[in-house]
Structure formats: C-alpha cells, structure tokens
PyMOL CGO cylinders between C-alpha atoms (Angstrom):
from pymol import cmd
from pymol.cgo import CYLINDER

trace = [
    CYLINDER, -15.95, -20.33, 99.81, -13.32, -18.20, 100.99, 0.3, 1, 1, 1, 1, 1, 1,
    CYLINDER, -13.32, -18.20, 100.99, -10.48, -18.00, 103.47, 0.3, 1, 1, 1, 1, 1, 1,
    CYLINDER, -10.48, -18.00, 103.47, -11.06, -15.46, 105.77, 0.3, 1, 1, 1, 1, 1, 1,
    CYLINDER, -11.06, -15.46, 105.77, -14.20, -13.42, 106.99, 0.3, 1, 1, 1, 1, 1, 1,
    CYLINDER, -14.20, -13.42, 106.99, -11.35, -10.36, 107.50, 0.3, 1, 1, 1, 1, 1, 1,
    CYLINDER, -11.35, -10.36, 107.50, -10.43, -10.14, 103.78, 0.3, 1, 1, 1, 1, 1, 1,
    CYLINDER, -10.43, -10.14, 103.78, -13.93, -10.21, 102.69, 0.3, 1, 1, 1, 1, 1, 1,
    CYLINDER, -13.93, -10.21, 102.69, -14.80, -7.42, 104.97, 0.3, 1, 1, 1, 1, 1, 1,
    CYLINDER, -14.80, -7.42, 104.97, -11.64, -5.50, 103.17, 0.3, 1, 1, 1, 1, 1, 1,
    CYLINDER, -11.64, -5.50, 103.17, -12.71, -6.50, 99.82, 0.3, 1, 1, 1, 1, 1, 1,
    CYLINDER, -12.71, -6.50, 99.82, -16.28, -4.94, 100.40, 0.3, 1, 1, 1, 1, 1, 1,
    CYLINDER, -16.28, -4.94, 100.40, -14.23, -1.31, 101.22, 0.3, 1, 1, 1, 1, 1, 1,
    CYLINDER, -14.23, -1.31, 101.22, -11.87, -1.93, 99.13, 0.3, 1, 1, 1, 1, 1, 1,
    CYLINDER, -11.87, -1.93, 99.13, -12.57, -3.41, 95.40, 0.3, 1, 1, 1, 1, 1, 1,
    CYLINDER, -12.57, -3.41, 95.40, -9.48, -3.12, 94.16, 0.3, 1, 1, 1, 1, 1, 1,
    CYLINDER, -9.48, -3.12, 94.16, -8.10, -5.60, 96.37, 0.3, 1, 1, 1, 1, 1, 1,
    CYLINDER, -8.10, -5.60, 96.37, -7.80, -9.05, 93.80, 0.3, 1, 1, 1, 1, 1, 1,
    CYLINDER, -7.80, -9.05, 93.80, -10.31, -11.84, 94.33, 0.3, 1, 1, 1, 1, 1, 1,
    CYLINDER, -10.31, -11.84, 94.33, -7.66, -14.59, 94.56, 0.3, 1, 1, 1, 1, 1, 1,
    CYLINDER, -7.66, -14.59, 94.56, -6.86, -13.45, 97.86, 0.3, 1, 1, 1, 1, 1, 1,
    CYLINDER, -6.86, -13.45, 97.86, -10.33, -12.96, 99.13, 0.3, 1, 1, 1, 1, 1, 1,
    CYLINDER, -10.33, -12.96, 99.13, -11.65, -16.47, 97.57, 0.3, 1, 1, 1, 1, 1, 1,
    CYLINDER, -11.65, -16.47, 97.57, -10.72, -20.23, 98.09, 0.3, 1, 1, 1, 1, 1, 1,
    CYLINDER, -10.72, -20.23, 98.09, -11.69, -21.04, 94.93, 0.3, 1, 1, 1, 1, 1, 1,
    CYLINDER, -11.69, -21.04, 94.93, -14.00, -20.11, 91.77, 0.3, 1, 1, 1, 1, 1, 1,
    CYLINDER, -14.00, -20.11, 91.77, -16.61, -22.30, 92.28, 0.3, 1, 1, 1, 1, 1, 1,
    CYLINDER, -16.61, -22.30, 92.28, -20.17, -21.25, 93.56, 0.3, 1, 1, 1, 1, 1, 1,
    CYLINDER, -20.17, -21.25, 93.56, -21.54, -24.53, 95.70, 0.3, 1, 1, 1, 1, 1, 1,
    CYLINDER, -21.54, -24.53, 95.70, -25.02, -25.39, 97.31, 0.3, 1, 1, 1, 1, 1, 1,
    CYLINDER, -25.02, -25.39, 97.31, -25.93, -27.15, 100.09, 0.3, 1, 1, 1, 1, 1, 1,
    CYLINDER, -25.93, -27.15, 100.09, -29.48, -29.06, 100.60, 0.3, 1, 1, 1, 1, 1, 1,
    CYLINDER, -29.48, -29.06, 100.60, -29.72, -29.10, 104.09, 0.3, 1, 1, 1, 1, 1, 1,
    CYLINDER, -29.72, -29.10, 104.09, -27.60, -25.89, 105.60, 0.3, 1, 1, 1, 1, 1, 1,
    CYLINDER, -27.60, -25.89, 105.60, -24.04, -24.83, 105.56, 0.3, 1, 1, 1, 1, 1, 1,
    CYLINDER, -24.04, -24.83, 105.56, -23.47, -28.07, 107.24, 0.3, 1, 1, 1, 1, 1, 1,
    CYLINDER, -23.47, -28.07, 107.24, -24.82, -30.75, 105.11, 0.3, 1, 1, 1, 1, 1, 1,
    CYLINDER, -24.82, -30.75, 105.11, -23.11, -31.67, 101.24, 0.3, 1, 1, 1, 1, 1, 1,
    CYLINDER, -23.11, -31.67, 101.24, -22.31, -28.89, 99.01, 0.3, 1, 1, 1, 1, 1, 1,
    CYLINDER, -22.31, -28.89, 99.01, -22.75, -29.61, 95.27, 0.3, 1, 1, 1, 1, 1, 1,
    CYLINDER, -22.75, -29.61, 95.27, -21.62, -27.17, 92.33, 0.3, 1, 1, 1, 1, 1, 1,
    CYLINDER, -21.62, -27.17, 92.33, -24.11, -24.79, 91.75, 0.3, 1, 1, 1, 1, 1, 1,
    CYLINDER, -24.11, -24.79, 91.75, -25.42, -25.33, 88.20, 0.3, 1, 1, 1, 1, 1, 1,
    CYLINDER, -25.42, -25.33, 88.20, -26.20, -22.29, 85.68, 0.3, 1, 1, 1, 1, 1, 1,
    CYLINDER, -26.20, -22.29, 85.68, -30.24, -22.68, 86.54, 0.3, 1, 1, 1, 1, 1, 1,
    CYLINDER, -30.24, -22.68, 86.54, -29.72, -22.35, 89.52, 0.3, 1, 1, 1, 1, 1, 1,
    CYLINDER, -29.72, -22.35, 89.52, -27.75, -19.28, 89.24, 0.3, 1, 1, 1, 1, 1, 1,
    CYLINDER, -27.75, -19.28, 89.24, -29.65, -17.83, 87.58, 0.3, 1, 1, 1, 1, 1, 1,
    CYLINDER, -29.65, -17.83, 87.58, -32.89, -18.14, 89.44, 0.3, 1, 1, 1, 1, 1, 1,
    CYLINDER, -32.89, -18.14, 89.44, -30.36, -17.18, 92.37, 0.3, 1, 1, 1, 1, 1, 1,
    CYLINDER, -30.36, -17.18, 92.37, -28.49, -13.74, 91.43, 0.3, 1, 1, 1, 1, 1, 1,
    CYLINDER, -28.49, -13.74, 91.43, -30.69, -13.77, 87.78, 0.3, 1, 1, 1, 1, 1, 1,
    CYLINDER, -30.69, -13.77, 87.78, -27.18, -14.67, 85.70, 0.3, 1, 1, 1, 1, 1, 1,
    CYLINDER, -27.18, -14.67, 85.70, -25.56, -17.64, 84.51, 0.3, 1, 1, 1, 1, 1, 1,
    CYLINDER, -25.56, -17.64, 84.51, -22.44, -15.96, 84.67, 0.3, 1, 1, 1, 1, 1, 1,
    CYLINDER, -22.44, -15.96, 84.67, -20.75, -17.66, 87.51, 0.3, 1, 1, 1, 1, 1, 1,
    CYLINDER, -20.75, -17.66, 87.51, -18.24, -14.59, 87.77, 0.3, 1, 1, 1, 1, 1, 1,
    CYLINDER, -18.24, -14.59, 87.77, -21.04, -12.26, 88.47, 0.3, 1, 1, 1, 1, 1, 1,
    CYLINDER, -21.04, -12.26, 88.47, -22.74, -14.05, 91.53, 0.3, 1, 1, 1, 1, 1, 1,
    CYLINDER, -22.74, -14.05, 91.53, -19.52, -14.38, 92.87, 0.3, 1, 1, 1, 1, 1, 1,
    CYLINDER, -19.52, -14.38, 92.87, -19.48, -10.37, 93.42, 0.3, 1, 1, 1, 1, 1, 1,
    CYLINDER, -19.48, -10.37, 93.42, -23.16, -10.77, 94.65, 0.3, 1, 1, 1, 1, 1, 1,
    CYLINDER, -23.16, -10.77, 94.65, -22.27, -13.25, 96.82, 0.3, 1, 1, 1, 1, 1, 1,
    CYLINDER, -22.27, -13.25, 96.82, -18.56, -11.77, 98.35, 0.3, 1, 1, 1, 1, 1, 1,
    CYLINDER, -18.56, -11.77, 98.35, -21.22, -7.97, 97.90, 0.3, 1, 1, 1, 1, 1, 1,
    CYLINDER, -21.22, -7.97, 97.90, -24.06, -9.00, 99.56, 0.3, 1, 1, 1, 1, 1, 1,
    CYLINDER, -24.06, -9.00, 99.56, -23.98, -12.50, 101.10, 0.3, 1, 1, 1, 1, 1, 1,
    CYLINDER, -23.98, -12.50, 101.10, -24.10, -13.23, 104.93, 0.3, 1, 1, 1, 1, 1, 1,
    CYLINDER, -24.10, -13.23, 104.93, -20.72, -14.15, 106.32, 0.3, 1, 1, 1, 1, 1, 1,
    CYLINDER, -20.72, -14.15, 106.32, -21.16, -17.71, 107.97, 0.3, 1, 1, 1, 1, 1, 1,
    CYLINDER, -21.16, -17.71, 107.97, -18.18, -18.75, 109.62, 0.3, 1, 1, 1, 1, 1, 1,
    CYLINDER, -18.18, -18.75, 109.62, -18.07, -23.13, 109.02, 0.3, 1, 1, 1, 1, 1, 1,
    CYLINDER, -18.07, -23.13, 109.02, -14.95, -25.09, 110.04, 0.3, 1, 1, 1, 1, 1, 1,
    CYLINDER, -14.95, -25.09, 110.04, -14.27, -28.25, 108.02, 0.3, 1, 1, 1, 1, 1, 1,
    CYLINDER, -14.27, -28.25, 108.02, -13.13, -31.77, 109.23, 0.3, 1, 1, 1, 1, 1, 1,
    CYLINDER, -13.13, -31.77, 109.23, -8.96, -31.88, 108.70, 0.3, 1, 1, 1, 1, 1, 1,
    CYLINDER, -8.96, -31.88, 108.70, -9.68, -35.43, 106.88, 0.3, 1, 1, 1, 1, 1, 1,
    CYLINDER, -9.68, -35.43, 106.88, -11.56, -33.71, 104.42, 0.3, 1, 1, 1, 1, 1, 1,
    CYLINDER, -11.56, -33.71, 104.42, -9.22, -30.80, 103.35, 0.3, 1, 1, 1, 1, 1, 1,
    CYLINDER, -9.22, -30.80, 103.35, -5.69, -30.01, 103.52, 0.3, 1, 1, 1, 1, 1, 1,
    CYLINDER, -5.69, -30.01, 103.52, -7.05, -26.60, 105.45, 0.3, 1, 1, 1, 1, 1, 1,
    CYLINDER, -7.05, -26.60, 105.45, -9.76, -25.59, 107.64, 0.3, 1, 1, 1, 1, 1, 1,
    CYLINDER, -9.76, -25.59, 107.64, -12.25, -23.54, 105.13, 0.3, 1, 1, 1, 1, 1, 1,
    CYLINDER, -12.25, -23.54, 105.13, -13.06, -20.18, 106.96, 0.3, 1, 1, 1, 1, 1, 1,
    CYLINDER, -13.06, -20.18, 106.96, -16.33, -19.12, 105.51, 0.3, 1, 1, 1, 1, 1, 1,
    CYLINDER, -16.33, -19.12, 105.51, -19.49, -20.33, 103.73, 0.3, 1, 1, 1, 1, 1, 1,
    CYLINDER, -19.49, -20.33, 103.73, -21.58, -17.56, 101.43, 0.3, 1, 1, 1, 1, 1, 1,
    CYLINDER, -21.58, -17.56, 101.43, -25.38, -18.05, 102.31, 0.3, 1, 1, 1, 1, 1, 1,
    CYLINDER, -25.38, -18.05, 102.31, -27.61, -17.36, 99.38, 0.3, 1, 1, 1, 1, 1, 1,
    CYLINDER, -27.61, -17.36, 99.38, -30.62, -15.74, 100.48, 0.3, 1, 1, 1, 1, 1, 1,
    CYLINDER, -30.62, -15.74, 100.48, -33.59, -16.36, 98.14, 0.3, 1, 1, 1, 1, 1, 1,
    CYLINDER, -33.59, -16.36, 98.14, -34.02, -13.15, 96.85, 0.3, 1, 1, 1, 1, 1, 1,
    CYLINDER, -34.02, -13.15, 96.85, -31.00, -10.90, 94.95, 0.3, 1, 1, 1, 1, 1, 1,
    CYLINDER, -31.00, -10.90, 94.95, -31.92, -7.35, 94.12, 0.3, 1, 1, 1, 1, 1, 1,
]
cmd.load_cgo(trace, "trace")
C-alpha cells in the first residue's frame, strides 16, 4: 500500500526518488474478495506465481512499475491514517 497516488506517479518518472516516501509499508498483501474485502500477507508462493519471484523487494517495483492505481479509503477505527492506494495484481506479470 502506499500513501499517495501523486508520489507513485513521480516515482514511475523518476526512480531515484526513495521508496520510503512512495510506500506505506514493505509488505505485499492480498485480498480474496476485491480491494475491499480482508487483505492477508502475501506469502512467497504466491509471489511467485504472481511477479515469478519470491523476492518480496522485487514485486514491489512490479507492483509500484506496473500495477493499476486503485484509490481505497480505510475506516479511521482501523488505522491511525486514511491509506491512499491499493496495488491490484493483475494475473499475468511480463
């Protein structure tokens, strides 16, 4: 997840911006039922039949690269902080 759709549009033009202030975290999640329903920690299988690594680091720049921008505001009572965005993970990652 990440803070703000802006900065990940600036990271994609601009790599050399750092990743702590384009992510909300280091943590790759999943959700069974949409970008509304419960997200769980993605586990290394499914990472790699995701983005074809293991390597949590890796999908993250697939993800913040490639993934579609899904904006998804979060209940106050549930964090500290609205969370801006949700990464969608297609099924396919060339």
């Amino acid at each position: 997840m990440v803070e703000d759709a802006t900065a990940v549009q600036e990271w994609r033009q601009d790599h050399s911006i750092p990743l702590a202030q384009v992510l909300d975290g280091w943590k790759i999640f999943t959700a069974e039922h949409g970008p509304q329903g419960i997200h769980n920690e993605a586990s290394n299988a499914t990472l790699e039949n995701e983005f074809g690594t293991s390597n949590g680091d890796e999908a993250i720049l697939k993800i913040l690269d490639q993934g579609e921008i899904q904006e998804n505001v979060v209940s106050k009572s549930l964090s500290p902080k609205y969370l801006a965005l949700d990464q969608h993970m297609p099924n396919h990652w060339s």
